[in-house]
C-alpha positions as a printed Julia matrix, in Angstrom:
298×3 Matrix{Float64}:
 11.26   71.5   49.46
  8.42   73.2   51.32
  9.05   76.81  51.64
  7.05   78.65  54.22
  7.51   82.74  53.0
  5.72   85.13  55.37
  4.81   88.76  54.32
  4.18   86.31  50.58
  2.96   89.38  48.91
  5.17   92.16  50.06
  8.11   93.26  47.69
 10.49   90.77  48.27
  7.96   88.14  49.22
  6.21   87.94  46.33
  9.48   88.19  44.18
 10.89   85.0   45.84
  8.04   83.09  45.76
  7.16   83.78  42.17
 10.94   82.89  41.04
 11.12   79.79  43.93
  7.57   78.26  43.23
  8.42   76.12  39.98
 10.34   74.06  41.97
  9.37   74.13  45.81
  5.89   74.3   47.45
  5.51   77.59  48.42
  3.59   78.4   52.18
  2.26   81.55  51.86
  1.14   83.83  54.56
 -0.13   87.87  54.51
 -3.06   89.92  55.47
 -4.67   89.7   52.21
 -8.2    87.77  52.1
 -6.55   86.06  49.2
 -2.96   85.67  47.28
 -2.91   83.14  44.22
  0.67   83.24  43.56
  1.76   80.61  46.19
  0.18   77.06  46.15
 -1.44   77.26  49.7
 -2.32   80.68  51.02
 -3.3    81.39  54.51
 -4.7    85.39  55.63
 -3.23   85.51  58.59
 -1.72   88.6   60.98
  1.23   86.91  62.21
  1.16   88.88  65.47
 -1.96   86.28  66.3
  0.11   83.88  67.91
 -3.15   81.17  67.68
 -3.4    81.72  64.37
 -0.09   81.18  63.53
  0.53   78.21  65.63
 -2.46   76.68  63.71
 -0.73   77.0   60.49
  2.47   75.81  61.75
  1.11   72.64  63.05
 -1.02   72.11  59.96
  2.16   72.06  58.16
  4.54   70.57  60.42
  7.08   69.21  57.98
  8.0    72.81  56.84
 11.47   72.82  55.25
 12.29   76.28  55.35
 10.82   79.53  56.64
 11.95   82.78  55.01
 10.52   85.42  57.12
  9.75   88.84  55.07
  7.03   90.04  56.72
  7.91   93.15  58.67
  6.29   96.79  59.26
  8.19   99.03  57.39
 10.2   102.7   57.94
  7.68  104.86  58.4
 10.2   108.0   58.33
 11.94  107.14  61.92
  8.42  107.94  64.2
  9.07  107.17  67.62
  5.69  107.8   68.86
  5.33  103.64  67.0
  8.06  102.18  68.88
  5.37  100.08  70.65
  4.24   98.53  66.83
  7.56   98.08  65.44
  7.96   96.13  68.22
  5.12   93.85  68.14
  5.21   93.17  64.71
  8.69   93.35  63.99
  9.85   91.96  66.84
  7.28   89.83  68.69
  6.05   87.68  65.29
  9.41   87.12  64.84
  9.71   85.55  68.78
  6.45   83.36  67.93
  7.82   82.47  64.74
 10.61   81.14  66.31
  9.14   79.78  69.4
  6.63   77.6   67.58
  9.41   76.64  65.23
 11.07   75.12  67.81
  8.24   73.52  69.35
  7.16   71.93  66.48
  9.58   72.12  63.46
 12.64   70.87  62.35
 13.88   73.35  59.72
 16.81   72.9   57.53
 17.42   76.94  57.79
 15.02   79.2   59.3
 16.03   82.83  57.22
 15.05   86.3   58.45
 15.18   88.86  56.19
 16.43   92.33  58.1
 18.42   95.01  57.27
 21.8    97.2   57.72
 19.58   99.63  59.46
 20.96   97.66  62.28
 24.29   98.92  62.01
 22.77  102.75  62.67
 23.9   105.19  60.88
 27.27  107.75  61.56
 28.48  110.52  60.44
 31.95  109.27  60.97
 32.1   105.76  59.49
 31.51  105.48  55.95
 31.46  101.14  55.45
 30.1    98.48  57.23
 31.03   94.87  57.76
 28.58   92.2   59.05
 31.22   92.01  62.06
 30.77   95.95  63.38
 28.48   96.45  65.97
 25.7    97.64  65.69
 23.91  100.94  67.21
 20.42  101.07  65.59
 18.53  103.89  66.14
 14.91  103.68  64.47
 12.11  102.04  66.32
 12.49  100.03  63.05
 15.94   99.19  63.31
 16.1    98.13  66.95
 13.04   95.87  66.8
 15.14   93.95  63.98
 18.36   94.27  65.75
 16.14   92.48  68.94
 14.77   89.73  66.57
 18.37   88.78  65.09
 19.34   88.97  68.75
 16.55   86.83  69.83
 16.83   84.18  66.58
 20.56   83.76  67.64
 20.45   83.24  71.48
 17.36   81.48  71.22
 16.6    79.16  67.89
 18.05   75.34  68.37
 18.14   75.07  64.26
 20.2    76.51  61.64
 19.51   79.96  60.82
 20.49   82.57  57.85
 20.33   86.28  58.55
 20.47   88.62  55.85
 20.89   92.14  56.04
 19.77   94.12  53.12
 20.33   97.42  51.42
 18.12   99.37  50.23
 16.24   97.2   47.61
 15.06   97.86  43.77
 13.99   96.4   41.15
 12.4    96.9   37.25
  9.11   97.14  39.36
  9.87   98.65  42.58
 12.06  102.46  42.44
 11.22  103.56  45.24
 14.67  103.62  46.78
 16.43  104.78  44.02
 13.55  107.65  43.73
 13.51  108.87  47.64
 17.51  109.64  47.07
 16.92  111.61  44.06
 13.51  113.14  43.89
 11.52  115.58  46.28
  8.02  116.65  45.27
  8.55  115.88  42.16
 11.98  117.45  41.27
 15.41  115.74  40.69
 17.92  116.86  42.97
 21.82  116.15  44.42
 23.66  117.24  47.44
 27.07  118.63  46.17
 28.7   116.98  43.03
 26.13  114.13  43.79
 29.5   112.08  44.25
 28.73  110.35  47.83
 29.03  106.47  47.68
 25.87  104.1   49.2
 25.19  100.34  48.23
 21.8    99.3   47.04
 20.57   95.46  46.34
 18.99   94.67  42.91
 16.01   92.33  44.12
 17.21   89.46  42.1
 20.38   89.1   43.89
 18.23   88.54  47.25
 17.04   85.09  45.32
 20.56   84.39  44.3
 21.3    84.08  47.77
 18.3    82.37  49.06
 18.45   79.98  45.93
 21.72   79.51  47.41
 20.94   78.85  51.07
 17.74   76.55  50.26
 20.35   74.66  47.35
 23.76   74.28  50.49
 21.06   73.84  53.73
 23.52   70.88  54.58
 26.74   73.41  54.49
 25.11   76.85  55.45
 23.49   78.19  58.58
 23.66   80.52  61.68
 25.41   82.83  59.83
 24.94   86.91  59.32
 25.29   88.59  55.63
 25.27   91.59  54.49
 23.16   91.56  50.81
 24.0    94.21  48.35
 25.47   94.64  44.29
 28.69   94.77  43.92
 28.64   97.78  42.58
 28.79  100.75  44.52
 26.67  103.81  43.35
 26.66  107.8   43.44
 24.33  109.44  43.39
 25.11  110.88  40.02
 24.57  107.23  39.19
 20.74  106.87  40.14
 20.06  110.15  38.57
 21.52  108.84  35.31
 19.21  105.66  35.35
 16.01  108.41  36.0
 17.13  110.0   32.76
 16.33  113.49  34.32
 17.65  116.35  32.42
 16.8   119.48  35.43
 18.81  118.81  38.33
 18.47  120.73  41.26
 21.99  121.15  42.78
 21.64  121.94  46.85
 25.13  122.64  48.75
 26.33  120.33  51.15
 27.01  123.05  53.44
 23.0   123.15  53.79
 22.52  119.18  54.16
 25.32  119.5   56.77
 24.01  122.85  58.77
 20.39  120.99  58.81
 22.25  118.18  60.61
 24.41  119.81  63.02
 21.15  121.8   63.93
 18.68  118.62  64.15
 21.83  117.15  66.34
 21.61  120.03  68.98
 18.15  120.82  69.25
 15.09  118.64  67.8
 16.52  115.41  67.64
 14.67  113.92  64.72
 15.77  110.36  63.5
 14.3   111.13  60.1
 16.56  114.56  59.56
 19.47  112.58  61.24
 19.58  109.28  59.24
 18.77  111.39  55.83
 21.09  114.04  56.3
 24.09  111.33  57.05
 22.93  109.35  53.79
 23.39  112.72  51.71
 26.11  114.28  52.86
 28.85  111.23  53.74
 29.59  107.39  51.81
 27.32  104.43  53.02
 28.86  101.04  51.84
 28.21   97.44  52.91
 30.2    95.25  52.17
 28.73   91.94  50.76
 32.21   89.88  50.4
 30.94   87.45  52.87
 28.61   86.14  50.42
 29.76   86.89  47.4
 32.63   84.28  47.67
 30.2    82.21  47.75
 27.4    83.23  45.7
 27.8    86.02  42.3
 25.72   88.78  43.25
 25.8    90.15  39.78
 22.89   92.12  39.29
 23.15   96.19  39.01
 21.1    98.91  38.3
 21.72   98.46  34.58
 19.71   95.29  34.85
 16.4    96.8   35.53
């Protein structure tokens, strides 16, 4: 197959085209003058819609495109609503514009996240069916590009929502929960519940998609272990033996206060991630596909 992966030599770009490679032809594109891990590279900022619609027609009998490329949180600043939106959103449009112009994919998969879903104080688990209410400049422009991809691409199409990823490499999730200028902390007994997504189980299910193209399609999934962690959990793994231990009457007083006067989507989504459960379920896929992968794997 010929695997188009955009944003090749981001986190989970780079992971799925070093483990998809041996047996596909892997596209790559980024912003980087040059990436050897892909068989054809192309530097290229995918909000240059000529640009992009060069490489699409240069390789016109794509197979699949898995779409990673994305700007990233960048701690819930509003004042960058306007660049979330044109990369996050309007790449995504030309992406699937020019796919349907000149393609004729057997799944076209975008790679977003339960961001979507927004985050409450007063609902603890989320099902791909829930609606969403995202919040973050970052969350809504993905929330528009699944909304656009769905109303608007005439192929088959796999979304896939992820947690928070990690892997053996890449602890940066597991470290923002647990760590704060360099000390190890927990809210509480450290006993709140979240999901997180081992990076390998993102190939199981994109192995999966590019393996069942003929059976799969326009379909939404939550991707994360099934495991679910506390927080106790990830400090375990950091093998910390100082733990800071801050009442949850203080995470909780910080977000009733941030609720009434400033308003800040940073205090607001971190406060409601230490102080209350935040589970996704991945069912949907995993009765198809054994997610298996924990944080005892890395």
């Amino acid at each position: 197959m010929k695997i188009l992966i955009t944003g090749v030599y981001g986190v989970v770009g780079s992971f799925l085209c070093e483990k998809l490679r041996d047996k596909h032809e892997i596209i790559g594109i980024g912003r980087k003058e040059n990436f050897k891990l892909c068989q054809t590279y192309y530097s290229c900022d995918i909000t240059d819609r000529e640009r992009l619609e060069a490489i699409i027609r240069e390789n016109d009998d794509l197979d699949f495109i898995i779409h990673c490329a994305a700007l990233a949180h960048n701690k819930g600043n509003d004042l960058s609503y306007d660049k979330f939106m044109k990369v996050n959103f309007e790449a995504t449009k030309y992406l699937i514009d020019l796919s349907n112009k000149y393609l004729k994919l057997k799944d076209f998969i975008f790679i977003s996240t339960i961001s979507v879903y927004g985050e409450r104080i007063d609902k603890s688990s989320y099902i791909e069916e829930d609606s969403c209410y995202p919040r973050s400049p970052y969350a809504k422009a993905k929330k528009k590009s699944e909304d656009y991809i769905i109303d608007n691409y005439k192929g088959k199409y796999s979304i896939l929502r992820l947690t928070p990823v990690y892997s053996e490499n890449f602890l940066l999730n597991i470290e923002r929960r647990t760590n704060i200028k360099g000390i190890t902390y927990k809210v509480g007994k450290g006993d709140n519940k979240l999901s997180l997504c081992n990076i390998k189980n993102i190939y199981e299910v994109v192995n999966y998609l590019v393996n069942n193209y003929s059976s799969e399609g326009n379909e939404i999934y939550n991707i994360a272990d099934k495991l679910e962690y506390k927080f106790t959990d990830l400090i375990n793994i950091t093998n910390k033996k100082k733990v800071l231990t801050i009442p949850k009457i203080c995470i909780k007083s910080l977000y009733t206060l941030n609720s009434i006067t400033i308003k800040k989507q940073f205090i607001h989504e971190n406060s409601i991630k230490l102080i209350s459960d935040n589970l996704y379920s991945s069912k949907k896929i995993n009765d198809k596909v054994d997610l298996k992968y924990t944080i005892k794997d890395v």
